[in-house]
C-alpha positions in Angstrom: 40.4 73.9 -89.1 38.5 77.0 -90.3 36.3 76.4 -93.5 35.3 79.6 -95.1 33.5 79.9 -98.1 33.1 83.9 -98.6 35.9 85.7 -100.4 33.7 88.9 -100.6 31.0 91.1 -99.0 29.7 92.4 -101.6 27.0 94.2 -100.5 25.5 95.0 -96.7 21.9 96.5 -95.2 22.6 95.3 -91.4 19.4 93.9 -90.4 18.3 92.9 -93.6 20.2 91.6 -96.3 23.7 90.6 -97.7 25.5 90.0 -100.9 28.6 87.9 -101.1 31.0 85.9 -103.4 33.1 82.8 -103.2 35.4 81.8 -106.5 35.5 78.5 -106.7 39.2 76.9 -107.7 39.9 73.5 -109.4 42.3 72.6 -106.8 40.0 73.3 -103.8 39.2 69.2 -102.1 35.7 69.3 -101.7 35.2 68.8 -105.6 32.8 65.7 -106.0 33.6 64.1 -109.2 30.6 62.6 -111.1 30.2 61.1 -114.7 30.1 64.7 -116.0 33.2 66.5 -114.3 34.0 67.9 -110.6 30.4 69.2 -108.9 30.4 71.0 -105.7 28.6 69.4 -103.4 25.0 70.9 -102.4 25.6 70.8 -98.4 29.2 73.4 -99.6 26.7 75.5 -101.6 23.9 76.0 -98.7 26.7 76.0 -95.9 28.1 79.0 -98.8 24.9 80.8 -98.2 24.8 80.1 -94.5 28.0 81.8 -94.0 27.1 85.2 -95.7 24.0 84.5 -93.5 26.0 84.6 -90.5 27.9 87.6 -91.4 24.7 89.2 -92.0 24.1 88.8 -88.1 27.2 89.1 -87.0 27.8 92.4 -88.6 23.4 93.4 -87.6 24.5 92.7 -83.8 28.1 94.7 -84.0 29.4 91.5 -83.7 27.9 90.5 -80.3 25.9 87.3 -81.8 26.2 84.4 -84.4 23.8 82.6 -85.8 24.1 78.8 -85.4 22.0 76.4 -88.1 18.9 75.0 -86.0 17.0 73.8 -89.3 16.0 74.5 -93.4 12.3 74.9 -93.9 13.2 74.1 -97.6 16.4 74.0 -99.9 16.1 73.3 -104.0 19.0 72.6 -106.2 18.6 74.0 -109.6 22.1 73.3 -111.6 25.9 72.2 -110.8 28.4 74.0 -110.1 31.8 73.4 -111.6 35.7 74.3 -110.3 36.0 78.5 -111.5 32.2 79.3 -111.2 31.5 82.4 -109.0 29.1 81.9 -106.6 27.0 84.8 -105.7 25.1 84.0 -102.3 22.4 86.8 -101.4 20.4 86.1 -97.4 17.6 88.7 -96.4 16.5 88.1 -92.3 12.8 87.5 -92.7 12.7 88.3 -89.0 14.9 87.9 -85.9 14.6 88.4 -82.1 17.7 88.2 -79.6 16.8 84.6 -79.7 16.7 83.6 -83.2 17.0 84.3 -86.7 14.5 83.2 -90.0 16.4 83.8 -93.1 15.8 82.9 -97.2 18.3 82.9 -99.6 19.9 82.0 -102.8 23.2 81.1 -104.4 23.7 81.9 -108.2 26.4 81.4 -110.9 26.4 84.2 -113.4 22.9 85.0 -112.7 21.3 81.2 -112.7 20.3 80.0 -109.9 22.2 77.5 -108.2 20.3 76.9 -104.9 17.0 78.3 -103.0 16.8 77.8 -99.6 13.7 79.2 -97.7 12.9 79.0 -93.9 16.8 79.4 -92.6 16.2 78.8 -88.6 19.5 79.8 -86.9 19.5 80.6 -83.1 21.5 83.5 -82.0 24.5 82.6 -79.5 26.5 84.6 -77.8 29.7 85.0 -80.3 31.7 85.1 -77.6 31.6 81.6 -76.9 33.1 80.8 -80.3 35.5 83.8 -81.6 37.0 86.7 -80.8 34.8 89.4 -81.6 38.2 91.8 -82.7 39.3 88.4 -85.2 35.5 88.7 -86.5 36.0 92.7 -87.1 39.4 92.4 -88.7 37.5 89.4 -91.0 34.5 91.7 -92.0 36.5 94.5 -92.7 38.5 93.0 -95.1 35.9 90.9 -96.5 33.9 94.1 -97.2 37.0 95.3 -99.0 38.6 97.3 -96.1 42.1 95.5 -96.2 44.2 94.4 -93.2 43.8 96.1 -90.3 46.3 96.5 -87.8 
């Protein structure tokens, strides 16, 4: 099963940074419920922010690499989020070679931070190995607002 959490690209500078979105939905089933209502869980809010981070690369590398999570120098929670928020996740590559990737990032909810993460190691495989690189166009495209392609 395919988990995505990006709805939206909302903004791109291959090599550099992306801005995306996910609306969260009451009825989605990752919802942890605490003593003060449904909370997403912090690992679905950095793996939020690791997806735009990988469509940051894949999009950089025309869709010839993917970054795959090695380690998190550093990752802060600063509130919840609750079922409806939209989260905003925003990556900038701090620096990459063909062989890896250093990225920081944050995910906010209507301008409040959510999540900081800092120190984002991802090695760069081929992307190949894991999805067709014509799926992953027809994905970006429309995530970036270009509609189906056919």
């Amino acid at each position: 099963m395919r988990f995505h959490l990006i709805d939206r690209i909302e903004t791109l500078a291959p090599g550099e940074h992306i801005s995306a979105r996910k609306v969260t939905a009451a009825d989605e089933t990752h919802w942890q419920h605490t003593g003060q209502g449904p909370d997403l869980p912090f690992g679905l809010a950095l793996e939020a922010l690791c997806q735009a981070a990988t469509w940051l690369i894949m999009i950089s590398t025309d869709h010839r690499q993917r970054a795959a999570l090695l380690a998190v120098g550093e990752a802060t929670r600063h509130r919840a989020v609750a079922p409806g928020d939209v989260l905003h996740m925003e990556a900038t590559i701090e620096s990459m070679t063909e062989e890896a990737a250093i990225l920081d990032g944050t995910v906010s909810v209507g301008g409040e931070t959510v999540l900081r993460a800092e120190g984002i190691l991802c090695a760069l495989i081929d992307a190949e190995r894991l999805d067709d690189p014509a799926a992953t166009r027809r994905m970006a495209h429309q995530l970036q607002g270009g509609g189906p392609v056919g």
